[in-house]
C-alpha positions in Angstrom: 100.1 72.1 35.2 102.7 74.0 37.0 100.7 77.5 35.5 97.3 76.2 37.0 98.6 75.7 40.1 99.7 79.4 40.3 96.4 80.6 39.0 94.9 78.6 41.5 97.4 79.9 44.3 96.2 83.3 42.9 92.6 83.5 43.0 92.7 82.1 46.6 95.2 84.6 47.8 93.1 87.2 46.3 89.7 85.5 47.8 91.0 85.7 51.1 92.3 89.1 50.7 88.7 90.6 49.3 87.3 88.9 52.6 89.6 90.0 55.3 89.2 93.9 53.5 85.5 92.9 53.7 85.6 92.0 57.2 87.7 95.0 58.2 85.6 97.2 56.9 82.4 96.0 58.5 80.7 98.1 61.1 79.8 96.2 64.6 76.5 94.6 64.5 76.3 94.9 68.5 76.5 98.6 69.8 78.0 99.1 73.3 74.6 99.4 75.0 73.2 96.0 73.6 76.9 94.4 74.1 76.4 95.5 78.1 72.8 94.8 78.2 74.2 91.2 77.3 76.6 91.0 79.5 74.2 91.8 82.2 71.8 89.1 81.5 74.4 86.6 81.6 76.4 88.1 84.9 74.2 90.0 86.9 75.6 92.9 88.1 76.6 96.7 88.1 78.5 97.8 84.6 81.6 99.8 85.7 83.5 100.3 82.7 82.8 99.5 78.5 85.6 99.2 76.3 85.6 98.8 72.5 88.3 96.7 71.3 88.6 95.3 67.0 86.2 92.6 67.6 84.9 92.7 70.7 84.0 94.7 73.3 85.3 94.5 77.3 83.3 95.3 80.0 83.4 94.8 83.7 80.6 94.3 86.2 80.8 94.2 90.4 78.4 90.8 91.3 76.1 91.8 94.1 79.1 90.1 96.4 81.2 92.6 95.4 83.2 90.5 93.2 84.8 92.5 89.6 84.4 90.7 86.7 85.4 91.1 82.9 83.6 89.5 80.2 84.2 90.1 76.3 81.0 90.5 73.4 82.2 89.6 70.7 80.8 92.8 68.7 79.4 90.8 65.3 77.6 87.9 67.0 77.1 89.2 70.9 78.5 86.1 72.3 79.3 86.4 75.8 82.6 85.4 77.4 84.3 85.5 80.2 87.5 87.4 80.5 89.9 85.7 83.0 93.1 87.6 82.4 
């Protein structure tokens, strides 16, 4: 019993592990140009500045009332956030 529950506790440790090394490895679906293309359809405005973070990408906008916003894409799926740190 006891030695299948270690087997068990080893194959998922090692699962996980393949996965996140997977993951890590990945290049970004989204480049920086589609990621601020999408964060101009959903906030309309001018794009001042595009950062690329691990897994996501930061970009701020001025609204036409000369607001500044920042908005994350996530840089695997494009969602669209917004950033209100």
């Amino acid at each position: 019993m006891l030695r299948s529950l270690l087997l068990f506790i080893m194959l998922s440790v090692s699962s996980l592990t393949s996965e996140a090394m997977a993951l890590g490895n990945k290049q970004p679906d989204i480049s920086k140009e589609q990621a601020a293309t999408l964060a101009q359809q959903r906030y309309p405005g001018k794009i001042l500045k595009v950062q690329t973070e691990s897994r996501h990408y930061r970009i701020r906008l001025m609204q036409a009332d000369g607001r500044v916003i920042t908005v994350r894409v996530d840089n695997r799926t494009g969602r669209v956030e917004r950033d209100d740190k």
